[in-house]
C-alpha positions as CSV (number, residue, x, y, z in Angstrom):
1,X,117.4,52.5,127.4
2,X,117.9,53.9,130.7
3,X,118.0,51.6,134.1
4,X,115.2,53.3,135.2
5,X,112.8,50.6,133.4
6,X,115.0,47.1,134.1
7,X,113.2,45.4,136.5
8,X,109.7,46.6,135.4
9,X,107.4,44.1,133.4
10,X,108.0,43.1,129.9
11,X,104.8,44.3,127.3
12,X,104.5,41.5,124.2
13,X,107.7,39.8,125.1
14,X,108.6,36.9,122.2
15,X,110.6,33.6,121.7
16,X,111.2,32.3,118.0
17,X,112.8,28.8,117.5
18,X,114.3,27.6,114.1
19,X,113.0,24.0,114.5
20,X,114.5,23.2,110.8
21,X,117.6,21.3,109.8
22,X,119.0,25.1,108.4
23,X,119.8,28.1,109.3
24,X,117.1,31.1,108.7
25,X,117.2,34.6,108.8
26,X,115.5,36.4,111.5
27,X,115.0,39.8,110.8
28,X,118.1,40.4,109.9
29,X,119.8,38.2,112.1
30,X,120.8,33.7,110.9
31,X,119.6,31.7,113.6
32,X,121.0,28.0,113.4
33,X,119.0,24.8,113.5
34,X,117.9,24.3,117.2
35,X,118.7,27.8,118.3
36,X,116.3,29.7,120.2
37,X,116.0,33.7,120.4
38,X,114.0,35.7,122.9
39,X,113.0,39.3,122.4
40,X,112.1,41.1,125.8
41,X,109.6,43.4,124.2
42,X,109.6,46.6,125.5
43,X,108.8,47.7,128.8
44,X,105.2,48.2,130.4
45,X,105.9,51.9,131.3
46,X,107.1,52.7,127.7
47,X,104.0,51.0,126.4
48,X,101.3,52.4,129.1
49,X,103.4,55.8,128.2
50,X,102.6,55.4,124.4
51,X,99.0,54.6,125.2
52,X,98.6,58.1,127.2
53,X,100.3,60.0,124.7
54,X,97.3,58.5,122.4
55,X,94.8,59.5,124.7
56,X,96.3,62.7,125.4
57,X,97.0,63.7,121.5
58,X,93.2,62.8,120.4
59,X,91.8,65.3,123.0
60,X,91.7,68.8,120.8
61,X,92.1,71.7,123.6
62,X,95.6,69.9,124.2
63,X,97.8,72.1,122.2
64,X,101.5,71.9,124.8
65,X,103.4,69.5,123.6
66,X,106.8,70.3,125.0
67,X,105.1,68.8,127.9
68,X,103.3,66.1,126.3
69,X,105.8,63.2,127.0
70,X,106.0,64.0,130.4
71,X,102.3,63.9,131.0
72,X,102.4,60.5,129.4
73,X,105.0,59.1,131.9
74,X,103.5,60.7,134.6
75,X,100.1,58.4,133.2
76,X,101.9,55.7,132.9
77,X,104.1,55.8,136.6
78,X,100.4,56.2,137.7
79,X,99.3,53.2,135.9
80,X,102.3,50.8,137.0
81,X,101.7,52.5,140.7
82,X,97.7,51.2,140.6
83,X,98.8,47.5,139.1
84,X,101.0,47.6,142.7
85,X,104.5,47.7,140.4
């Protein structure tokens, strides 16, 4: 990930806690008794720029897509810029 996105907002950012006596796998990963893990999620502009590229894919007289991930981070830098980010 580049550094572009490290001090932007989080989307569906998560904390697991193994509150047993054992250690547990957490996809993929053994988290001991007590231990707590915290996932960042990923970050807003990636997730307004997947929304776009929804939006933008659905409509049928779109038909350039070497430009269509641009146009969705160009959405979504227009998104973050509205919410004052």
């Amino acid at each position: 990930m580049s550094d572009e996105n490290k001090d932007l907002p989080f989307a569906f950012p998560s904390e697991f806690k193994n509150n047993s006596k054992y250690p547990i796998d957490h996809y993929g990963y053994e988290i001991g008794p007590g231990v707590t893990v915290s996932h960042q999620g990923m970050s807003l502009r990636d997730y307004f720029a997947a929304k776009a590229m929804q939006a933008i894919i659905n409509d049928p007289a779109w038909d350039c897509y070497d430009e269509l991930s641009q146009s969705a981070y160009a959405m979504a830098d227009a998104m973050l810029k509205a919410r004052g980010e």
